[in-house]
N, C-alpha and C positions, 0 to 999 in steps of 0.2 A: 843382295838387297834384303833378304831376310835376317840374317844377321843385324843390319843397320836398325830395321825397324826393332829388334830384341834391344839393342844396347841404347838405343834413345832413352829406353822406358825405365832407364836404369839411373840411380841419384848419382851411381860411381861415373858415368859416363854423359852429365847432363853439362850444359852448355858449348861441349865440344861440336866442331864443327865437322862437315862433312869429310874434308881431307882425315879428320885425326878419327875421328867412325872408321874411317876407310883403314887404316892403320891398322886401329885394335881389333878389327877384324880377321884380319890377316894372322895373327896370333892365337885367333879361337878357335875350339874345334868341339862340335856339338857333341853328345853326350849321352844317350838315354837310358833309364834305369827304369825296371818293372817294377811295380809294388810288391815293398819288404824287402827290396835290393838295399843292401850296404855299398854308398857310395865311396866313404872311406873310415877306416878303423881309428881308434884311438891309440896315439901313440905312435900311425905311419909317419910314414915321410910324409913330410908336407911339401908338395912338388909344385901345386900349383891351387888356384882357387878359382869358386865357380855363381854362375851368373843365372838364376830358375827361369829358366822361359814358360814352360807350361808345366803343372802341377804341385805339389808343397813336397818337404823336406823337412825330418826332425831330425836334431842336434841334439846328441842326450849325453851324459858319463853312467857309467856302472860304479859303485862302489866297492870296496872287498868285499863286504859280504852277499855280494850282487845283487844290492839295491837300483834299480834305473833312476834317473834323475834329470827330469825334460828341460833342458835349458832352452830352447826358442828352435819356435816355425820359420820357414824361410820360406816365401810364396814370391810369384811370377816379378819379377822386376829387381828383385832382391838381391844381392850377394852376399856369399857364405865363405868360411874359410880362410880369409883374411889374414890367418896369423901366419898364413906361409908365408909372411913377410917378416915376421920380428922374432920372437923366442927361441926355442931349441930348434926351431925345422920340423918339428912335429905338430900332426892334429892332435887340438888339447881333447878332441868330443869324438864321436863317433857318427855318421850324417846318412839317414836311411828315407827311401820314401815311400811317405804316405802311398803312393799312389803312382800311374803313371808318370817319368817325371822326363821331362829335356831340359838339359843345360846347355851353356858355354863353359869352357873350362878353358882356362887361362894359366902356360905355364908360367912358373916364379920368375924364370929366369931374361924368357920374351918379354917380362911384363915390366921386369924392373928396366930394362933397355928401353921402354917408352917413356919409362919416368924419368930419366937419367937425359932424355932428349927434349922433352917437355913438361914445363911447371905445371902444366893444367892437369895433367896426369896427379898428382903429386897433391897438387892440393885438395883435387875431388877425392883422393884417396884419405886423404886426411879429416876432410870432411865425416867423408861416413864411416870412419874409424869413432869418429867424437862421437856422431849419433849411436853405435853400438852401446860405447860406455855408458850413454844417457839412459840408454833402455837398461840396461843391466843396473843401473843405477839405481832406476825408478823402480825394478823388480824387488830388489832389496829390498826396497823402501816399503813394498805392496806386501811381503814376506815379514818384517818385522812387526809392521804397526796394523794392517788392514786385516781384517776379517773374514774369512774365506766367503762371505758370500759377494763382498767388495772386489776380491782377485778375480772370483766369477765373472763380473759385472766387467770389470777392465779387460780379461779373454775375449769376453763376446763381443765388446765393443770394438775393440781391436780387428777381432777376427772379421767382423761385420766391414769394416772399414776394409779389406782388402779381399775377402770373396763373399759375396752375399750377392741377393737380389732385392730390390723395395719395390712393392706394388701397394697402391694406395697407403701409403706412412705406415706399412707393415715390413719388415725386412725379414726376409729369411735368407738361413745359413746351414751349412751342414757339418759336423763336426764328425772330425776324417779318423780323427783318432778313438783311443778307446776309453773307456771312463777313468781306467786305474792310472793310465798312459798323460791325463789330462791331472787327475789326482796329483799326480807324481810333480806335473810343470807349474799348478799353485802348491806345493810342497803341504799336501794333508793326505788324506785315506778315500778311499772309494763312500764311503759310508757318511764321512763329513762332506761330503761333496754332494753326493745323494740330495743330503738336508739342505743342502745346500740352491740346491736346483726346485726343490720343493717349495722353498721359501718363496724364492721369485715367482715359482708359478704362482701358488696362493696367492700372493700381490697382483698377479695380472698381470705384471712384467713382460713375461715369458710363459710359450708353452714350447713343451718337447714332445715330439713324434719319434721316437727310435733316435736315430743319428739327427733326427733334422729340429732346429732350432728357431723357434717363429716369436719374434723381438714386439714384442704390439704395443710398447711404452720406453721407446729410446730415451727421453728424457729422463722419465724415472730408472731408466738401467745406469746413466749416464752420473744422477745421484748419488746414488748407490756405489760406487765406481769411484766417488769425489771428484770428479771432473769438472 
């Protein structure tokens, strides 16, 4: 039963019905990682892939000259790792967590056998393959043309929309990572980023308490943001 209530909440696993819940369950096996556990290397085999039930997950490359370089959060409801379906069989990232973390982990091989038995399988998979490229598409696009205090504004908003709390049109949010760590995921410097955080506050936008992020003008964040 627990299981079932994890995979509802999941876009890869949504309009399936109870029988096919009951299925893909049968196939999963839960997971847990401490914080700052490496759940997989760059460059393993990619055996299978995995479903966040409770806590976030960063996905990053290292460069040669061991630069880090934060490609995306993966928070409760989400699935990660996907390409152990298509390329070389390898993780193209490396996927470590924030924090305490439980998964589902779904081997390749169980997984492809439900797709191969059922289209619903197959098309949800498709589905949230399309939505990955859109996000990675939109990042680009946030990376080329926007402004780092605009990438800012599109993080928070984001992030706001998937762990936050709002008490009277105030939202707060905690930012899990670290500032270089976040630096690195809008692709600038600790320093530009800094300025960056300053600005909004000046505006009234935002204040920050240490880790903790208090939103008291979503609309003007949302501006900001181009949304």
């Amino acid at each position: 039963m627990e299981y079932l209530q994890i995979l509802k909440k999941s876009l890869l696993f949504s309009g399936l019905n109870e029988d096919n819940l009951a299925e893909v369950s049968t196939i999963a096996t839960k997971r847990t990682y401490a914080k700052g556990e490496v759940l997989f290397s760059e460059g393993e085999s990619a055996d299978g892939f995995f479903l966040v039930a409770t806590g976030s997950v960063k996905l990053s490359k290292v460069s040669p000259d061991g630069k880090e370089k934060v490609l995306h959060f993966a928070y409760p409801s989400e699935t990660f790792a996907e390409a152990a379906f298509f390329g070389d069989g390898r993780y193209p990232a490396e996927a470590r967590a924030l924090e305490k973390v439980e998964t589902l982990y779904f081997p390749r091989d169980a997984f492809m056998g439900l797709l191969e038995r059922n289209p619903r399988f197959a098309l949800n998979l498709i589905v949230t393959l399309s939505l990955s490229v859109r996000r990675f598409a939109r990042q680009i696009e946030e990376l080329t043309f926007a402004e780092v205090p605009s990438r800012l504004a599109a993080y928070l908003i984001e992030l706001a929309e998937k762990k936050s709390t709002t008490y009277q049109g105030t939202t707060y949010l905690d930012l899990e990572i670290k500032k270089g760590e976040l630096a690195s995921h809008l692709s600038t410097v600790s320093e530009t980023l800094s300025r960056a955080l300053k600005k909004l506050k000046d505006e009234g936008v935002i204040d920050v308490k240490g880790s903790r992020v208090v939103i008291h003008n979503m609309l003007r964040l949302k501006e900001i943001a181009g949304k």
